[in-house]
C-alpha positions in Angstrom: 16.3 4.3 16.9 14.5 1.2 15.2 15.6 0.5 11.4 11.9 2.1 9.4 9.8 -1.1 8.2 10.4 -1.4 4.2 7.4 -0.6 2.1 6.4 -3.1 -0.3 4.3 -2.7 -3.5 2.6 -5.9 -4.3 1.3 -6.3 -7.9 -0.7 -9.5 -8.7 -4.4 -9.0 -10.8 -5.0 -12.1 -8.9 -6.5 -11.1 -5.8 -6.2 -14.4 -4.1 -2.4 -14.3 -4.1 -1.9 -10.7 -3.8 -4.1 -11.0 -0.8 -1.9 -14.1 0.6 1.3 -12.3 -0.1 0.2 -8.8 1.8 -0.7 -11.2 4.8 2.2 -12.9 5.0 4.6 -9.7 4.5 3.1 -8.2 6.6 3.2 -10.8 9.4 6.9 -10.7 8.4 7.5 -7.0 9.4 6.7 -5.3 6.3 4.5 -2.4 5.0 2.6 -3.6 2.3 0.4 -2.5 -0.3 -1.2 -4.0 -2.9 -2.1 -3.4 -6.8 -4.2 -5.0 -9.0 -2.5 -3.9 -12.3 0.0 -1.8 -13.8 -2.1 1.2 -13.8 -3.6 1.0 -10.0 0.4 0.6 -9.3 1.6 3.6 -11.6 -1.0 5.6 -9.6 0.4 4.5 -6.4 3.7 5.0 -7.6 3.5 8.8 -8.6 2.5 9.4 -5.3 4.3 7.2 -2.9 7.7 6.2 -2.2 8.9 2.3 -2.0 11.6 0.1 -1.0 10.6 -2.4 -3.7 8.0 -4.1 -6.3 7.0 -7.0 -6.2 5.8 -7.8 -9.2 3.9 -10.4 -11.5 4.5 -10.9 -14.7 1.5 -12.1 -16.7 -1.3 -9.3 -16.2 -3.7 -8.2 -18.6 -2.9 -5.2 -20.2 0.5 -3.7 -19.6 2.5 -6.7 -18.2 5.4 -6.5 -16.0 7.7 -6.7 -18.1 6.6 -3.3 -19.5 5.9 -1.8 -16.2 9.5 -3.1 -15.0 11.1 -1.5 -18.2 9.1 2.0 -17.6 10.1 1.9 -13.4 13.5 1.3 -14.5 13.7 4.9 -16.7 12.6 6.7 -13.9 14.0 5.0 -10.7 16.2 2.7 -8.7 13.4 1.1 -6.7 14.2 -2.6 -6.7 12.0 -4.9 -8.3 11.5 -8.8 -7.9 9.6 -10.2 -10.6 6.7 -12.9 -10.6 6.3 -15.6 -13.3 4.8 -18.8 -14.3 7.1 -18.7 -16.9 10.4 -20.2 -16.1 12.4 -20.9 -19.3 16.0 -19.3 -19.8 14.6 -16.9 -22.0 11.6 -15.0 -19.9 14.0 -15.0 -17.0 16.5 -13.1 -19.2 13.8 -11.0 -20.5 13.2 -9.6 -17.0 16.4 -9.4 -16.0 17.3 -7.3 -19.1 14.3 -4.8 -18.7 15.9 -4.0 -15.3 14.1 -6.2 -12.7 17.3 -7.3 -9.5 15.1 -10.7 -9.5 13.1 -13.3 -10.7 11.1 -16.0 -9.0 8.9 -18.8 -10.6 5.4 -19.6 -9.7 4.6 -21.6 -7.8 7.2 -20.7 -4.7 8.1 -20.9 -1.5 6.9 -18.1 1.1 10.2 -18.7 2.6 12.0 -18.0 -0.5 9.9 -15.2 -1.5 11.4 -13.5 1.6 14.9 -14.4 1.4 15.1 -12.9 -2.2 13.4 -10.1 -0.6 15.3 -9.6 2.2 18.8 -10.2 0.4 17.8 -7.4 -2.2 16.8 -4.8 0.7 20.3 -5.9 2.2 21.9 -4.6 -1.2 19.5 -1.6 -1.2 19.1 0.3 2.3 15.3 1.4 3.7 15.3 5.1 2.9 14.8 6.8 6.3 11.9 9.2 5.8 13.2 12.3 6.0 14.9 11.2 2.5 11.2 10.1 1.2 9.9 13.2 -0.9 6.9 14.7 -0.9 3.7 12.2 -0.8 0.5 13.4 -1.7 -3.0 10.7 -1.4 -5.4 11.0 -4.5 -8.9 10.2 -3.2 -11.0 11.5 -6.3 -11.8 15.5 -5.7 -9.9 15.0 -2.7 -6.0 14.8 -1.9 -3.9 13.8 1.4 -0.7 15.6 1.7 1.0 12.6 4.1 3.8 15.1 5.6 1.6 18.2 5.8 -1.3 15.9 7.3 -3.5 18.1 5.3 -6.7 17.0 3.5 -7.6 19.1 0.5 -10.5 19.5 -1.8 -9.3 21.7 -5.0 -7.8 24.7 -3.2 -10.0 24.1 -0.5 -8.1 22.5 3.1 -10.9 20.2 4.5 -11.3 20.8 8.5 -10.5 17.7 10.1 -10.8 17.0 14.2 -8.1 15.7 16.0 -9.7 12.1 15.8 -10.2 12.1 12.5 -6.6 13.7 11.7 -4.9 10.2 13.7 -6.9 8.3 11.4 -6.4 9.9 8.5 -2.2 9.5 9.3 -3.4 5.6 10.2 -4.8 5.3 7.1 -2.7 6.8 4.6 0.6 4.8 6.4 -1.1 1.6 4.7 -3.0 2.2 1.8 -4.6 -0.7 0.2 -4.2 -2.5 3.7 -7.1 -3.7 5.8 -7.4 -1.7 9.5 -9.2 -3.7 12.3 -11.8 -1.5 14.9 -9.5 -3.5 17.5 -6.1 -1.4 15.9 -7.8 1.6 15.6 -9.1 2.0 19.0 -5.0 0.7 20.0 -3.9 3.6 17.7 -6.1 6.2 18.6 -4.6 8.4 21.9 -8.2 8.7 23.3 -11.4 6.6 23.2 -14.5 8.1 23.3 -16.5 5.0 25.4 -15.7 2.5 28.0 -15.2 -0.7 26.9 -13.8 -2.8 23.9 -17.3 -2.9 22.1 -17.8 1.2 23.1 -14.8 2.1 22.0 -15.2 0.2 18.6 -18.4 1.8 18.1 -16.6 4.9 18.7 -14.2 4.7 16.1 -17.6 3.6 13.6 -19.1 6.8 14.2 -15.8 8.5 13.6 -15.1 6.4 10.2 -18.9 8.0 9.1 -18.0 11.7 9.8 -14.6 11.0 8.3 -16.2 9.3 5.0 -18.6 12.7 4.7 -15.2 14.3 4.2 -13.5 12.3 1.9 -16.6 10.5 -0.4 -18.6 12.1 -3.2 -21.3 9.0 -1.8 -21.0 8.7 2.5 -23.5 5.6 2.1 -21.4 4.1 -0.9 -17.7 4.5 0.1 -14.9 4.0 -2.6 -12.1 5.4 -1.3 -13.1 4.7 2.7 -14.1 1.0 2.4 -15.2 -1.1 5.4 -13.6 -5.2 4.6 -16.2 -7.2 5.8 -14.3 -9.5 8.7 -11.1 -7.6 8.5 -12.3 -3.4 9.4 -11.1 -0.4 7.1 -8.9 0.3 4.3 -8.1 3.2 3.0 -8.3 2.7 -1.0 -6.9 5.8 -3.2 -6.7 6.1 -6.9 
């Protein structure tokens, strides 16, 4: 059996580089998902498990440092930390708050992944039947990720069997753009002949999926279309 692919949390507020580093993570073998502060990532972090943060330093609000110092109470999960900052003194102050790393802007891709890469080597991939329980926060709505269970209040929310395969899509990437092209690879069944059938398939699937999850259908938050790129699955 295959070694499971690490799961990266990416914390930038700059959405041009936390975009770029998702991309190229990803194209590097990695589940990725992204943050764009230290609140969106304590939300993600209550209810996911990951191999490591990756995480920037200056960010309004709580900074990392903060966030590192918090993480570190709680957990083991590795941490590399991001900076402009490269004095002595600011590396020292990460290091001390418990981040395993500390990289100066501007880098390297390539370094960026050896640090990454020789920290996981240090800190094995959990398998997942380690991983505890994960639970999706999509407003009224939750995603129980081992149950495959969608939940309003005490409510379960009926889902088909198509919708159910994208739900598990989904949720296995948060925060992570899904092309039609994907989703009609992932999917055990298409519903139309043809590449442009089947895509329009998986559209009208992704509507009667959004009437299940979305307070608003026509005004998606947690069900977003990417223009150019397909669906991502956004929760709190």
């Amino acid at each position: 059996m295959s070694e499971p692919q690490a799961h990266l949390l990416v914390v930038d507020d700059d959405e041009r580089i936390r975009v770029l580093l998702q991309k190229f993570l990803i194209r590097n073998g990695f589940l990725v998902t992204g943050a764009r502060d230290a609140a969106q990532a304590r939300r993600l972090l209550a209810g996911l498990e990951f191999d490591m943060i990756v995480l920037d330093v200056m960010m309004p609000g709580e900074n990392g440092i903060a966030l590192t110092r918090d993480c570190r109470a709680k957990s083991a999960v590795p941490i590399l930390l991001l900076t402009a900052k490269g004095e002595t003194a600011n590396r020292i102050e990460g290091l001390e708050a418990g981040a395993d790393d500390y990289l100066v802007k501007p880098f390297e891709p390539k370094e960026l992944l050896l640090r990454i890469n020789a920290i996981l080597r240090r800190v094995p991939v959990a398998r997942p039947e380690t991983v505890g329980p994960k639970v999706l926060h999509l407003g009224e709505v939750r995603y129980d990720l081992e149950r495959g269970e969608l939940w309003r209040g005490t409510e379960p929310v009926r889902l088909t069997a198509t919708e159910a395969q994208l739900m598990r899509i989904f949720a296995a990437r948060p925060g992570e753009a899904v092309s039609r092209e994907k989703l009609v690879g992932d999917l055990d069944h298409a519903e139309a002949e043809g590449d442009k059938g089947q895509e329009r398939a998986v559209d009208v699937q992704i509507t009667r999926l959004r009437r299940k999850i979305e307070a608003d259908p026509k005004q998606p938050r947690y069900l977003q279309t990417v223009r150019g790129s397909g669906y991502m699955l956004q929760p709190d």
